[in-house]
C-alpha positions in Angstrom: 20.7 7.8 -13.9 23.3 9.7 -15.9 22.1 12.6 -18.4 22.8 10.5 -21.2 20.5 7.7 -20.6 18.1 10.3 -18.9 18.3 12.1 -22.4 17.8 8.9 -24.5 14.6 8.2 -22.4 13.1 11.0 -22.3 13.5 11.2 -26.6 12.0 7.7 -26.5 9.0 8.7 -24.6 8.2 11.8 -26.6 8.8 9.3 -29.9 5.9 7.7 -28.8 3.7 10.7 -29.0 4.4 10.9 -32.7 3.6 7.8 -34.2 1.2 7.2 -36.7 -1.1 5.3 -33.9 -2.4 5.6 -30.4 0.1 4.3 -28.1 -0.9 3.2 -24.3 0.3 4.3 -21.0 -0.4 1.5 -18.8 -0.3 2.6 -14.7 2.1 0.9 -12.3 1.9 1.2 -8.4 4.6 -1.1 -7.7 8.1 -2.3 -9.1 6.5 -5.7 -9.9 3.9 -4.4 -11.5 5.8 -1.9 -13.4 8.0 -4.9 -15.0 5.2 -7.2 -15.8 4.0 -3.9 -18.3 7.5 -3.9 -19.3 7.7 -7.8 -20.0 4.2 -7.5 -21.8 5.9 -5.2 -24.3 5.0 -1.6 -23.6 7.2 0.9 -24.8 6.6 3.2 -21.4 4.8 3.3 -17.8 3.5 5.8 -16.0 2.6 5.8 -12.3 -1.2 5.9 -10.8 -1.7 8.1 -7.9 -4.8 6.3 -6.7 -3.1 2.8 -7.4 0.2 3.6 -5.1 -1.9 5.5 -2.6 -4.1 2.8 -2.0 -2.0 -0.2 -2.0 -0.2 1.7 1.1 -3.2 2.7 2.9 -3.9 6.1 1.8 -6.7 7.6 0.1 -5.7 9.1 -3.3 -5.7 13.0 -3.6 -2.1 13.7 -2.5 -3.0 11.9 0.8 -0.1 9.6 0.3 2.9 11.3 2.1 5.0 13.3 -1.1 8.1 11.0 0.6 6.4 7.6 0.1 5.0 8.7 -3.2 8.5 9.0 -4.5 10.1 6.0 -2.7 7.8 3.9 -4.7 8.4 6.2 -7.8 12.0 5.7 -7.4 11.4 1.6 -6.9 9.6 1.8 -9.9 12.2 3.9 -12.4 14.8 1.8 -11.4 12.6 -1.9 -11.7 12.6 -1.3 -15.5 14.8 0.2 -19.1 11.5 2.2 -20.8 10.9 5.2 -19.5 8.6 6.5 -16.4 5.9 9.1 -16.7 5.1 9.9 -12.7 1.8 11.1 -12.0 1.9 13.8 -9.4 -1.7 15.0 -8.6 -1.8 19.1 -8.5 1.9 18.7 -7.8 1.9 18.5 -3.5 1.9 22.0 -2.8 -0.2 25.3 -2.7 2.3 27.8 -4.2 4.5 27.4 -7.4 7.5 27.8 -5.3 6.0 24.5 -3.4 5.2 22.4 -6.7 8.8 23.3 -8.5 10.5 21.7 -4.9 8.5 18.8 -5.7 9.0 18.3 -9.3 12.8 18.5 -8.6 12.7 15.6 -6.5 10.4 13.9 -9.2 12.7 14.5 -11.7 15.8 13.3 -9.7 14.3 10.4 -8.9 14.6 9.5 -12.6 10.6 10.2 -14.1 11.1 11.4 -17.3 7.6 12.9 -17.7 4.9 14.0 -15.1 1.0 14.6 -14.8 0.0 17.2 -13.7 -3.8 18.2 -13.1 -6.0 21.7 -12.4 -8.7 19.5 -9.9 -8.3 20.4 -6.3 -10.2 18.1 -4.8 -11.9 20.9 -2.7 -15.9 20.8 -3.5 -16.4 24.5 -3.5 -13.4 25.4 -5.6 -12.9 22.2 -7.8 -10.7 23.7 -10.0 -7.6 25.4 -10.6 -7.2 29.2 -12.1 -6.4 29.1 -15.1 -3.4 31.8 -14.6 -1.7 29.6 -11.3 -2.0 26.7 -13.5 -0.1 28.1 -16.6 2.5 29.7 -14.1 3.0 26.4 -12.5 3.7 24.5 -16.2 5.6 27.6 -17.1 7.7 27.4 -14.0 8.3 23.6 -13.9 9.8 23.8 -18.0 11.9 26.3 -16.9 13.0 24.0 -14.1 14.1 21.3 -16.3 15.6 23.4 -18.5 18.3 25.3 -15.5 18.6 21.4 -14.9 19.2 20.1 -18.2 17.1 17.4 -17.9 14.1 17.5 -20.3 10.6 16.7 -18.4 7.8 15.6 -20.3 4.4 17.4 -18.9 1.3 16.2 -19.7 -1.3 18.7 -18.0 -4.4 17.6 -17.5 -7.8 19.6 -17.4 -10.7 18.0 -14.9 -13.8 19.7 -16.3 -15.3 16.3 -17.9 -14.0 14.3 -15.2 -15.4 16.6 -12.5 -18.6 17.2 -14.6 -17.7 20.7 -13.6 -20.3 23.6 -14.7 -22.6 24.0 -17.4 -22.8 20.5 -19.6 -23.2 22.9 -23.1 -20.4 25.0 -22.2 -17.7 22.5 -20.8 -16.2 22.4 -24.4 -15.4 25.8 -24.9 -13.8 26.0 -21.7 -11.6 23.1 -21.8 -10.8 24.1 -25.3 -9.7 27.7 -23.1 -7.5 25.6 -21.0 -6.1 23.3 -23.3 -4.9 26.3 -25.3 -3.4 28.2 -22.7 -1.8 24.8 -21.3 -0.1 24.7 -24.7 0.9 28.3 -24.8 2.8 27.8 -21.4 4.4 24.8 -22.7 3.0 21.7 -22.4 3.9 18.9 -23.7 0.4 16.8 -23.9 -2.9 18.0 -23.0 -4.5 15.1 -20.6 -8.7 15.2 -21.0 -9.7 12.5 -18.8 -13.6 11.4 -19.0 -14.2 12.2 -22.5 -15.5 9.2 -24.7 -17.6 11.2 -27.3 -16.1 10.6 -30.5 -17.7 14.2 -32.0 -16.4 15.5 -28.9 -12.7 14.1 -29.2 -12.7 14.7 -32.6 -13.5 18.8 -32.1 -10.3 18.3 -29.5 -7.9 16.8 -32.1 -8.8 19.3 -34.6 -8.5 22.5 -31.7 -5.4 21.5 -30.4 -1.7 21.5 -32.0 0.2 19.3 -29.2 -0.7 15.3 -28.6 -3.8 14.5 -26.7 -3.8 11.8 -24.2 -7.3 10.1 -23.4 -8.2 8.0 -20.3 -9.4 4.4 -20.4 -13.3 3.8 -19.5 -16.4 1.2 -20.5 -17.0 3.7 -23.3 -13.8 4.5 -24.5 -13.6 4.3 -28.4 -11.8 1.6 -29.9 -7.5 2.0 -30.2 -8.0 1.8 -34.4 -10.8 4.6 -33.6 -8.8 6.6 -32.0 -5.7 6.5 -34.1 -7.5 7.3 -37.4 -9.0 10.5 -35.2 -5.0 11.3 -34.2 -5.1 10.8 -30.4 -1.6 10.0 -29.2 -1.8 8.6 -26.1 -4.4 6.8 -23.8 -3.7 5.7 -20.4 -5.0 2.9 -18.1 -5.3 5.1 -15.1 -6.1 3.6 -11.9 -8.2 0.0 -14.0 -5.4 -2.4 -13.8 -5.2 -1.8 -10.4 -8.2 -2.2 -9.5 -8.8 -5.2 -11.6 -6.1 -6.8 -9.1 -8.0 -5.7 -6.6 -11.3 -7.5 -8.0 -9.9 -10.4 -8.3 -8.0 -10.2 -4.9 -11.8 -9.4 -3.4 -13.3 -12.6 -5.5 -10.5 -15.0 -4.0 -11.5 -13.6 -0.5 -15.0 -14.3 -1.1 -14.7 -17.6 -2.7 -12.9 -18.7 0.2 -15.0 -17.5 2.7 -18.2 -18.2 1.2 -17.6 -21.7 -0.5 -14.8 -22.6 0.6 -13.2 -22.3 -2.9 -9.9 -22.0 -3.8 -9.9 -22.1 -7.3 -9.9 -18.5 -7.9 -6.5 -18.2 -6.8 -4.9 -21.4 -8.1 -6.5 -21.5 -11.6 -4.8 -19.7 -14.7 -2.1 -18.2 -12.1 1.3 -17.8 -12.2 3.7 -20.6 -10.7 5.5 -20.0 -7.7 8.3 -21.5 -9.5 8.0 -19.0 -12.5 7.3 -15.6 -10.6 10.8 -15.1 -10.7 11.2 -15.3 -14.1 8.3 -13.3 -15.1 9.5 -10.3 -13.1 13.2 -10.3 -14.2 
């Protein structure tokens, strides 16, 4: 990808942030899928972690080799024209000097954005401090900037997705992190498992830079959440496994009834697969 189209992309995605409503992220894991979202009409993918760990046999939580992970990022980025937000876990590595040697190859592959989280995955320490975290977003703008190609980040902060310490105080210390996120320059702040509309609303009206929400059963509506003045909201990890519901419901049609018709009704044609992922 030359600079050029790298730089028209990466002004296209951060267009998006600034419309007048809530735009979505939908989550690829594969080339295919990544197309269909394009065919559909969106604007911009991102990746899911869980989505191409999964489909290739791995747990998700940076189980998924870092070399596959970008193979399939790579497949992806060059499947489709919009640009390609990669979502990169903690950022495969346990030192800033490790995560900025990852992000380069991210960003070479052709993502134009990244996510970049503060869980750890580790029970007793679930979460980041808040001072390696803001050296690592620190460090990785700098990074793009030596390279002159722009990277979108959208950090993410875990404490309602983890349900991580005291319920009456997990505002005030997101709010903490969202504000030092922005202060070492990120792009986005990412608040996954927040649905409360009082709740999202004290975010919008705390934070200067675009919010991006995560799609749930209790997710406000999309005309909710663009009179409140959330940017962004991504599908995560459902549309995957929606194709994996239905995948599972096939199976058991077949071996319990010997049905077929899960897999034959409403389906795409043989004869026009093709065509729907050109």
């Amino acid at each position: 990808m030359s600079h050029q189209n790298r730089s028209a992309k990466f002004q296209q995605f951060q267009q998006l942030h600034n419309q007048s409503s809530t735009f979505v992220l939908p989550n690829a894991w594969d080339a295919s899928s990544a197309r269909i979202f394009q065919k559909s009409g969106f604007k911009a993918i991102g990746t899911t972690s869980a989505g191409i760990a999964t489909s290739l046999g791995y747990s998700d939580g940076e189980n998924l080799p870092f070399e596959k992970m970008v193979e399939v990022l790579k497949s992806i980025v060059n499947s489709v024209n919009v640009p390609v937000s990669a979502d990169i876990e903690a950022g495969y590595g346990t030192t800033v000097e490790e995560v900025i040697e990852k992000v380069r190859q991210v960003i070479l592959a052709g993502a134009v954005g990244i996510n970049l989280e503060d869980g750890t995955g580790n029970p007793n320490k679930p979460i980041l401090d808040v001072s390696i975290q803001v050296e690592k977003i620190a460090a990785i703008k700098e990074l793009s900037q030596s390279l002159n190609m722009p990277l979108f980040v959208n950090a993410r902060t875990d404490f309602y997705w983890l349900n991580i310490g005291n319920p009456l105080l997990r505002l005030d210390s997101t709010l903490k992190r969202v504000k030092a996120y922005e202060e070492a320059g990120a792009d986005c702040i990412f608040i996954p498992g927040v649905v409360d509309i009082d709740t999202i609303k004290k975010f919008r009206q705390e934070t200067s830079c675009p919010i991006n929400l995560l799609v749930g059963s209790d997710t406000p509506s999309l005309d909710t959440l663009s009179k409140i003045g959330i940017e962004r909201i991504s599908s995560g990890s459902a549309p995957f496994r929606a194709t994996i519901t239905l995948l599972k419901k096939i199976s058991e049609a077949i071996m319990n009834d010997g049905n077929f018709k899960p897999m034959i009704d409403d389906v795409v044609t043989y004869g026009n697969l093709t065509e729907l992922l050109k």
